[in-house]
N, C-alpha and C positions, 0 to 999 in steps of 0.2 A: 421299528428299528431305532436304538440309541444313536442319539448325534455324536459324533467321534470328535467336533469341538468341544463336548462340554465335559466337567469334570462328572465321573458318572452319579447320577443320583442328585443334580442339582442342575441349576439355569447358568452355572458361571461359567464362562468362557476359560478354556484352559490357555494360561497367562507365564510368563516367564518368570513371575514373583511367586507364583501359586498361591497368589492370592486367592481364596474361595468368600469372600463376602462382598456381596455386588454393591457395597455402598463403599467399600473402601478401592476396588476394583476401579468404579467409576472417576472418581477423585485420580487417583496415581494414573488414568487411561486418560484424563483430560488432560492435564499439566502436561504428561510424556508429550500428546499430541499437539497443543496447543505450541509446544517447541517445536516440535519437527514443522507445522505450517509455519513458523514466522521463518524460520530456515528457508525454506519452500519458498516462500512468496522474493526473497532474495537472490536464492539460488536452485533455481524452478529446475526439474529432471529433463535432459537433451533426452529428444526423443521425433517420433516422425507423426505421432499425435494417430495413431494406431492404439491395437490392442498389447501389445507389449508397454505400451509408453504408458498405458493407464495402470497398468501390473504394476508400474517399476513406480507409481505417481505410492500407490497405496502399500508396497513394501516402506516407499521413504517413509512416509506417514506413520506406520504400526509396527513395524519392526524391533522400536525398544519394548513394545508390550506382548503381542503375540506371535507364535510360533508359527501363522499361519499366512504373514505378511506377504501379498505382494502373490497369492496361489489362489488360483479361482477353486472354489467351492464344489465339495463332492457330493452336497446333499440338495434339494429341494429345498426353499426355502417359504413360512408361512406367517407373516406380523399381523398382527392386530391393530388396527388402524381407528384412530377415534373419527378421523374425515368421514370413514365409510362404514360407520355404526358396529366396528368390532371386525369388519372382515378384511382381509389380505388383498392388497395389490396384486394380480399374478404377474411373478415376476416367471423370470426363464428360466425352463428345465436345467439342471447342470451339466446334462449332456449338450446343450445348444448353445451354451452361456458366448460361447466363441465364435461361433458361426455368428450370432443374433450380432452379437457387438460389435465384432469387425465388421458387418455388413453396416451398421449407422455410425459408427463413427465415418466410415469410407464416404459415408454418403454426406455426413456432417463435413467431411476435410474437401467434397470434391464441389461444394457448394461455392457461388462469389459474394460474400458478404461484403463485399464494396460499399455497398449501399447505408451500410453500419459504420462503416470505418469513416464517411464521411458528413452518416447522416442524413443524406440526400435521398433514402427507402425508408426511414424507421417501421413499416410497415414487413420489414424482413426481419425484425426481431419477434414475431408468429412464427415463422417456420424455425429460427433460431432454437427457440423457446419450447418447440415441439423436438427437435430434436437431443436437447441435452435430457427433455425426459423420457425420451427413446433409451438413450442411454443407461435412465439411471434405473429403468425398469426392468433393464438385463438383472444388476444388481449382482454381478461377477463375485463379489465377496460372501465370507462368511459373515462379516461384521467392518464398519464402515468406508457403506456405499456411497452415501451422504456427500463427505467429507471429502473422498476423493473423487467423484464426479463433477462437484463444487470448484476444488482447485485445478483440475483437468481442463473445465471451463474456463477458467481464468486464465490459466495460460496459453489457450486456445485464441482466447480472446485479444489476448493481448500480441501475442505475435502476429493476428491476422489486424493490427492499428487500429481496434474498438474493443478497447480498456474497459471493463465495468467497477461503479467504485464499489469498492470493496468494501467499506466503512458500513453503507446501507445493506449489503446484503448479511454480511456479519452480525448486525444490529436486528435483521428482519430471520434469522435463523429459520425459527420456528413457522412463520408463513411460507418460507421459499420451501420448507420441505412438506406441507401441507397441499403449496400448489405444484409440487412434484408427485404427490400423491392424487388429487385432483387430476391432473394432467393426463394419467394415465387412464382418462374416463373419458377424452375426448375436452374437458375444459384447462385450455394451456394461456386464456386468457388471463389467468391469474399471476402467471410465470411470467408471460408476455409482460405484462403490466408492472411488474418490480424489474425485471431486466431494463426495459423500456428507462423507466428513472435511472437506473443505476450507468446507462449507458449514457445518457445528458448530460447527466452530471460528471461523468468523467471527461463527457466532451466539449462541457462549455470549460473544463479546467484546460483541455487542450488547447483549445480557441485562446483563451485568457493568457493564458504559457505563452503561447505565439506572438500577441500582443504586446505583453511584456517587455522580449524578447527583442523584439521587435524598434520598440522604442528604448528598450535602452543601449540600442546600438546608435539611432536613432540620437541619444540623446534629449528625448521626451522626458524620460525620469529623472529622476534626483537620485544620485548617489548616494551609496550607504557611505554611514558614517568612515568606516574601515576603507572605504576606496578612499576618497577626501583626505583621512589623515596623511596616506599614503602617500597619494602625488604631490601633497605639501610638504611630508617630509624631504619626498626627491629633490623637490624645488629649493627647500631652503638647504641640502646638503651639497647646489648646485655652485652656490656665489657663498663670496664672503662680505659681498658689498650689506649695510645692514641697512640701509635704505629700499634695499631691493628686496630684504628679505622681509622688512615690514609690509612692502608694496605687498607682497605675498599671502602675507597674517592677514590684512584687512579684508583681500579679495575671498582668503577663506572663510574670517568671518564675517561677511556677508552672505556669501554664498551659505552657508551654516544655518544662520539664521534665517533666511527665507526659507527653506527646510523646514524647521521649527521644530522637530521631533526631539523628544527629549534627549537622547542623543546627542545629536546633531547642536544642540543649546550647550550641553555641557562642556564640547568640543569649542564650540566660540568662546566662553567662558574662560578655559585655559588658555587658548591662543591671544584672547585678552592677557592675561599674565602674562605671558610669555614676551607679549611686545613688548608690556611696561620694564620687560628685562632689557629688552635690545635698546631701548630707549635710554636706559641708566645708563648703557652702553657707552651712549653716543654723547651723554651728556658732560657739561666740564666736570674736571676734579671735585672740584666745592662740594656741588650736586651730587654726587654719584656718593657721596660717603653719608649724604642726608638719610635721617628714617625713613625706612620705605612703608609706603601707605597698605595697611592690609585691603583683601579684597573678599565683602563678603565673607568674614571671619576667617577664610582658608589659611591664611599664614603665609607660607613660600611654599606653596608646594609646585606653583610654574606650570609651564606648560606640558616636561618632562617630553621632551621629543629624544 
């Protein structure tokens, strides 16, 4: 039986370009998609993390390329897999593709991954791990299952408060689908084992966030440059007394300088200028019409507040 995706008499995917040459094909199908996930990962699809919500995940995804976005598949499907010496994963008949799915995702949504979210099980990233390859061995699609199981995951993950970073598994592409492939044999230690990392490290950024956050309420940190300039502009936009306004310069640059960040240097520097203005200010007649001393070649250019 001819495959009714393909254009007939060839492997190509029938595409909204009609393009028929699968190396150009490829090229125009990454870029389209690679826009629709950065979209995605900003403005993830509402959904109840069901079989419709994974439909509506892989219509966003491929719908600038093919015509078949976002509709489970009418045919069997059979890939040649290098993991498993040329042979097929058996994915799910197309008659069951919906029964099979909604039964693991149900069972993926009615699970407490608590234990992820705070880290206090990591030993729950095994059954985790087995079930998004439950998932992706349905393989509801006629063409990528991958990609949208991936970001299904993610935002799976992310609403239940254990984030995976994303940077690694992006970066690990080709083993995450290796040990999807793998997985479906009974070995999910592999999958286990990249989520695992990928879950730490978005949780020790959480921990760290928290910390942060924490002390700069706290007053632990140091100010960014931009906060600092701020409150000394308030300050000195507050009096016109120019003894109180230098009182203000100094305490900034100080506080600047113990910072030390380049930055934060440049900013004293000016605020340096700037006093030697308020200063000419303050100074008698005679004085004030005297050359003024450059600073570090800069000429006048002040503090410019």
């Amino acid at each position: 039986m001819a495959d009714p995706y393909l254009y007939p008499g060839t492997t190509i995917l029938k595409n909204h370009f009609d393009i028929r040459d699968a190396e150009k094909l490829e090229r125009r199908e990454r870029r389209l998609t690679f826009q629709a996930l950065t979209v995605l990962q900003r403005d993830p699809v509402d959904g109840q993390f069901d079989f419709d919500h994974l439909r509506d995940i892989h219509r966003r995804i491929f719908e600038p390329v093919y015509p078949f976005a976002g509709e489970t598949r009418t045919v069997n499907l059979q890939k040649s897999e290098e993991k498993l010496g040329g042979a097929s994963v058996q994915y799910a008949p197309f008659h069951l593709i919906r029964i099979q799915a909604g039964q693991h995702l149900k069972e993926l949504g009615s699970t407490d991954w608590s234990g992820l979210k705070d880290m206090s099980r990591p030993q729950d990233m095994a059954l985790f791990a087995q079930k998004i390859i439950d998932v992706w061995q349905v393989h509801p699609f006629r063409e990528g299952n991958t990609r949208t199981t991936m970001t299904f995951m993610h935002q799976f993950a992310e609403a239940n408060g254990m984030g995976l970073d994303r940077e690694l598994l992006r970066d690990n592409a080709e083993f995450v689908r290796h040990a999807l492939v793998v997985g479906t044999f009974g070995q999910s230690e592999h999958l286990t084992r990249i989520l695992t990392d990928a879950r730490q490290r978005e949780f020790t950024r959480e921990q760290e966030g928290k910390e942060r956050g924490l002390a700069k309420e706290a007053g632990a940190l140091p100010k960014s440059a931009d906060d600092m300039l701020t409150e000394l502009a308030y300050k000195l936009a507050g009096t016109d007394d120019l003894a109180k306004q230098g009182e203000y310069l100094d305490q900034f640059i100080k506080a600047a300088q113990d910072v030390g960040s380049e930055d934060h240097l440049e900013l004293a520097r000016k605020a340096g200028l700037y006093k030697e203005k308020l200063e000419r200010r303050e100074a008698p007649e005679h004085e004030r019409s005297a050359p003024r001393r450059s600073s570090r070649g800069s000429g006048d250019d002040g503090y410019g507040l």
